[in-house]
C-alpha positions in Angstrom: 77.9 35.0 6.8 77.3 31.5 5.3 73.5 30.7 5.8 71.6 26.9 4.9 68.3 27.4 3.1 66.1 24.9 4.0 62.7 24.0 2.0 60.0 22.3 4.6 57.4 20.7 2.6 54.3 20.5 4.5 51.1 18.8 3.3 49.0 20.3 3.1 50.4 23.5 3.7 47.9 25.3 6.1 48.8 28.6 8.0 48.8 27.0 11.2 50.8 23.9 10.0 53.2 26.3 8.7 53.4 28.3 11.3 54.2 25.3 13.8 56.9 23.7 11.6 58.7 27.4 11.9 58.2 27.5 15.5 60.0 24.0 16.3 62.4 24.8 13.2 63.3 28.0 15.3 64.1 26.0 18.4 66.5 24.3 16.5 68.2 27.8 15.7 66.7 28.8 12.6 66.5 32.3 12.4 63.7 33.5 9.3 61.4 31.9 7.3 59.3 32.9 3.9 56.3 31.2 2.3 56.6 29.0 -0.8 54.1 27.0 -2.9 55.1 23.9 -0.8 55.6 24.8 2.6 58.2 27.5 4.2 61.7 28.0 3.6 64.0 28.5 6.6 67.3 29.7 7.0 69.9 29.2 9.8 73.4 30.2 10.1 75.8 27.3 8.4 77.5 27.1 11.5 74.7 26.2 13.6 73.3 23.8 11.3 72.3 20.8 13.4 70.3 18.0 11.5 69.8 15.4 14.3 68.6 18.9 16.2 66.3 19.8 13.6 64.7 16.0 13.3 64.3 16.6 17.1 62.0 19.2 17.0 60.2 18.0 14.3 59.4 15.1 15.8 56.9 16.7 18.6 55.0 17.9 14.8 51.5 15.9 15.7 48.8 16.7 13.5 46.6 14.3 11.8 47.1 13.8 8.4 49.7 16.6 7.6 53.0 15.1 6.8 56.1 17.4 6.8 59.4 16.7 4.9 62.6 18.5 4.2 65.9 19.3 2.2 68.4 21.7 2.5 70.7 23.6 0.4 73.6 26.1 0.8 71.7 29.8 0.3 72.4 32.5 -2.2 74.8 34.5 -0.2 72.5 38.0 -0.2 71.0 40.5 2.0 67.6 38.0 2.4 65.6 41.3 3.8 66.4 43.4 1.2 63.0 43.8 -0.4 61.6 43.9 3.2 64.4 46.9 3.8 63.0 48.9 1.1 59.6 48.6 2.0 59.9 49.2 5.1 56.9 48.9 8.2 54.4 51.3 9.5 55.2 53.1 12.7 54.1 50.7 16.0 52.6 52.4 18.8 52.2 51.0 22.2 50.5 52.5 24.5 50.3 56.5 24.6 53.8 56.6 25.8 56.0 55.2 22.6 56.5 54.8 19.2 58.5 52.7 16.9 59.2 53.7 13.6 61.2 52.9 10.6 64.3 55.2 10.7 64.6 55.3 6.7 61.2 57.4 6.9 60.2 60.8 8.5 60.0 60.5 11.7 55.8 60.9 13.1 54.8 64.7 13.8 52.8 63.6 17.1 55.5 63.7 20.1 55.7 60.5 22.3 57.8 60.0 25.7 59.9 57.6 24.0 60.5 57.7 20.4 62.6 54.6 18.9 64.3 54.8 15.0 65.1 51.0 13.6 67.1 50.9 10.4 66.6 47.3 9.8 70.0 45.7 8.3 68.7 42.0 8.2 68.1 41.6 11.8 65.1 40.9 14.0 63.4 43.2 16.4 61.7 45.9 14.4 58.6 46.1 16.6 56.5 44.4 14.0 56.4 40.7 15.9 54.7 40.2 19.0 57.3 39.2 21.3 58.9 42.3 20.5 56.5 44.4 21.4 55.6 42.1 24.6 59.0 43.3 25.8 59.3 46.1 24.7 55.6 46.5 26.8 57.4 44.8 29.8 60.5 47.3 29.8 58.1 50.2 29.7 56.2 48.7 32.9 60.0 48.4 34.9 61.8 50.7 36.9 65.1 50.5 34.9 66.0 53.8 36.1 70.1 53.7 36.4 69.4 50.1 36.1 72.4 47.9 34.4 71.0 45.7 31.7 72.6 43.1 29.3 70.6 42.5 26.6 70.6 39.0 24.9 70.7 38.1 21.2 70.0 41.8 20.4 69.5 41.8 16.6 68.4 45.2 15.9 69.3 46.2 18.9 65.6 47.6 19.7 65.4 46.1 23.5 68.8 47.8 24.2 67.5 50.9 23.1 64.6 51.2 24.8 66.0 50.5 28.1 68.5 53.3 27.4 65.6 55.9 26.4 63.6 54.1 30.0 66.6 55.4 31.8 69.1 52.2 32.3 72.5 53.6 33.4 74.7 50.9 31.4 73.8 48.3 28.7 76.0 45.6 26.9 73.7 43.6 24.1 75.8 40.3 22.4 74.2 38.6 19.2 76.0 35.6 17.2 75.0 37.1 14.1 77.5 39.6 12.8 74.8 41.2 10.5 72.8 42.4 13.6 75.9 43.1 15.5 76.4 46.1 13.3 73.1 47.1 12.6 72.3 47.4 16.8 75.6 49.6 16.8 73.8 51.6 13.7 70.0 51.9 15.5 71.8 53.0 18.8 74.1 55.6 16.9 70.7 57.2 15.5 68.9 57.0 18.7 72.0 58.4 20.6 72.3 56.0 22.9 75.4 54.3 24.5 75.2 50.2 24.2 78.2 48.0 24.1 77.6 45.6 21.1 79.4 42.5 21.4 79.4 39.3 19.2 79.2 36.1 19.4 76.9 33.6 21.5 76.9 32.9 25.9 80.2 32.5 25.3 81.0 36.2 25.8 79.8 36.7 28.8 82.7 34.9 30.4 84.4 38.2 29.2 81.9 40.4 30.6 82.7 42.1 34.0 79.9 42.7 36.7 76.2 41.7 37.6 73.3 42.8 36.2 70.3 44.4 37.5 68.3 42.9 34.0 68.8 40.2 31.8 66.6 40.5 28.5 66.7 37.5 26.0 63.9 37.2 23.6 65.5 33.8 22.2 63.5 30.5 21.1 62.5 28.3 24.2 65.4 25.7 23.5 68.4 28.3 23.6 66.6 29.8 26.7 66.7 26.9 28.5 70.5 26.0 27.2 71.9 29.5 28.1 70.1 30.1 32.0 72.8 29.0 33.8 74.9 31.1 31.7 72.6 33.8 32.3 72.2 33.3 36.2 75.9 33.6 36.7 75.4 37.6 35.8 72.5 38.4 37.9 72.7 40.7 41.0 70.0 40.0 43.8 66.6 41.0 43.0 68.0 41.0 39.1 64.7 40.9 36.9 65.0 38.2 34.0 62.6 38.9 30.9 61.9 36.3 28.4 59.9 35.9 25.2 60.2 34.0 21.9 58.4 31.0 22.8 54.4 30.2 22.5 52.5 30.0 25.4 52.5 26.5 25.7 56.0 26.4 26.8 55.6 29.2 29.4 55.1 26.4 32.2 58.2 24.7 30.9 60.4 27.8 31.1 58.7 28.7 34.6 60.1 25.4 36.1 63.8 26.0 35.0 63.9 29.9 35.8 62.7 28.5 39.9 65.1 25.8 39.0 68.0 28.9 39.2 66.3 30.7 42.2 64.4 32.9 40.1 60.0 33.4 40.8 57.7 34.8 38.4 56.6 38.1 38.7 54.9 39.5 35.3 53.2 37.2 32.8 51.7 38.8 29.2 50.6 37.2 26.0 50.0 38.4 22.7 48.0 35.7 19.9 49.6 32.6 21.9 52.8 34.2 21.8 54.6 34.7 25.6 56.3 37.1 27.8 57.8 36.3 31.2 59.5 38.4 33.4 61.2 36.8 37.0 63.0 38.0 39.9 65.9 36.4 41.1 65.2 35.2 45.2 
């Protein structure tokens, strides 16, 4: 797929500055960064390029004296992970009941109830970021037992997974990107696990038949708030909706628009500023 690279200069470039202009550049569907000697580079799917979107967000960027500026590019058209790929990450334990670990390595000698394999293909949801693992956490904490789940924006497929190894009786995960389309069919085929993979965005769900008994979308705040009514439309009473990929800040935001849909909050977690909501459908 066709990505945009996008060079942020920020000045001057401090983590936290950094880190900000990624989180607003990701409401604006950007979907990795890296550091350079300027700033960050982002990329985002050519497709979904959206400049007036992109000023948008950036415009809420208030800190004294740092001033922000970009320019964008058509990328290299590569694996961007690769040299992440090879290296790999250490094995992420949660709890004393599960373990995620790299799938291209041994699997750990100490047994855990639920043992996840990612072979990361350029996709996100390896375990390493926090509102991964906040969701992954919250699954753990469900009774998804024979549950039906649809998983959304599944990039690695790691949610789906571990809703299947928790029990859930059917799970369909959808992601736009066709990179992580086939890498979540990949992770479930080593984790033997049955998940229908679909691709494309909320658009497939019109195609989807059924309700749901939980919705999972660990998506940026902006594309949370675009796709609820999408998402509502799915949900079987008492149909637990859990959400993350969005700072804390905007919790209160996403709070008013899930009761907005009939929906109450039942499960709040946080993990350095990052946020994971979970609500239950009145």
């Amino acid at each position: 797929m066709k990505y945009i690279e996008v060079s942020f200069t920020i000045k001057p470039a401090t983590e936290e500055a950094c880190d900000v202009v990624a989180a607003l550049a990701a409401e604006a569907g950007f979907e990795s960064f890296c550091d350079w000697e300027d700033g960050i580079k982002g990329y985002v799917l050519a497709d979904s390029y959206d400049k007036e979107k992109l000023d948008e967000a950036l415009s809420s960027f208030q800190y004294p004296g740092v001033v922000v500026s970009y320019s964008a590019t058509d990328a290299e058209d590569k694996n961007w992970n690769e040299k992440w790929e090879e290296v790999g990450f250490e094995p992420i334990i949660l709890g004393d009941r599960c373990i995620i670990y790299d799938a291209k390595n041994d699997k750990p000698t100490h047994n855990y109830d639920i043992e996840i394999g990612i072979d990361a293909c350029q996709a996100f949801g390896t375990g390493t970021h926090e509102t991964t693992q906040l969701m992954v956490e919250s699954i753990l904490a469900s009774d998804i037992m024979g549950k039906r789940v649809l998983d959304c924006g599944c990039g690695t497929g790691i949610l789906s997974i571990t809703a299947a190894k928790c029990g859930a009786s059917e799970i369909v995960g959808y992601d736009i990107d066709e990179w992580s389309v086939e890498n979540a069919i990949h992770n479930a085929k080593i984790n033997n696990v049955d998940i229908e993979i679909l691709e494309g965005d909320k658009k497939v769900l019109s195609h989807i038949n059924g309700m749901f008994d939980f919705v999972l979308a660990n998506i940026n705040r902006n594309i949370l708030i675009e796709d609820m009514p999408s998402f509502t439309e799915l949900m079987s009473s008492d149909c637990i909706f859990m959400i993350s990929g969005f700072y804390e800040e905007d919790s209160d935001i996403l709070q008013k628009e899930a009761e907005k849909h009939g929906m109450s909050m039942v499960r709040k977690t946080t993990m350095n500023n990052w946020c994971c909501m979970s609500f239950k459908k009145d």
